[in-house]
Phi, psi and omega in degrees: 000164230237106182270356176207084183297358160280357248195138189270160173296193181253070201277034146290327190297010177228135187311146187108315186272120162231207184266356168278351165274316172315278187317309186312290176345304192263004138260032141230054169048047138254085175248037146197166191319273244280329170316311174313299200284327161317333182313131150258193188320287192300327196299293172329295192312313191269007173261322175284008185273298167271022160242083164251032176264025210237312171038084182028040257222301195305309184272337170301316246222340179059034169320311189310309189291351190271321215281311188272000000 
């Protein structure tokens, strides 16, 4: 549960993520686990089209299942 739901998650704590992926995330308005485990297809697709040093990164390394 979310102790400050105001407040963005730590996404590092998920493999992969480190904070120059971390920043990208969070300007494209994912900053807590739960923005990750939601993502479906369309979503991921339109978050690695402008990260694209992100290169199918969300589904190999699997974030949405770490994120949930």
């Amino acid at each position: 549960p979310d102790l400050d739901p105001g407040s963005p998650d730590d996404l590092k704590c998920i493999t992969g993520i480190g904070p120059v992926i971390e920043r990208k995330l969070c300007e494209g308005g994912i900053v807590k686990y739960r923005d990750l485990a939601v993502l479906d297809d369309a979503a991921i697709e339109r978050l690695e089209g402008p990260l694209l040093s992100l290169r199918a990164r969300i589904r190999r390394e699997d974030w949405v299942e770490q994120a949930r």
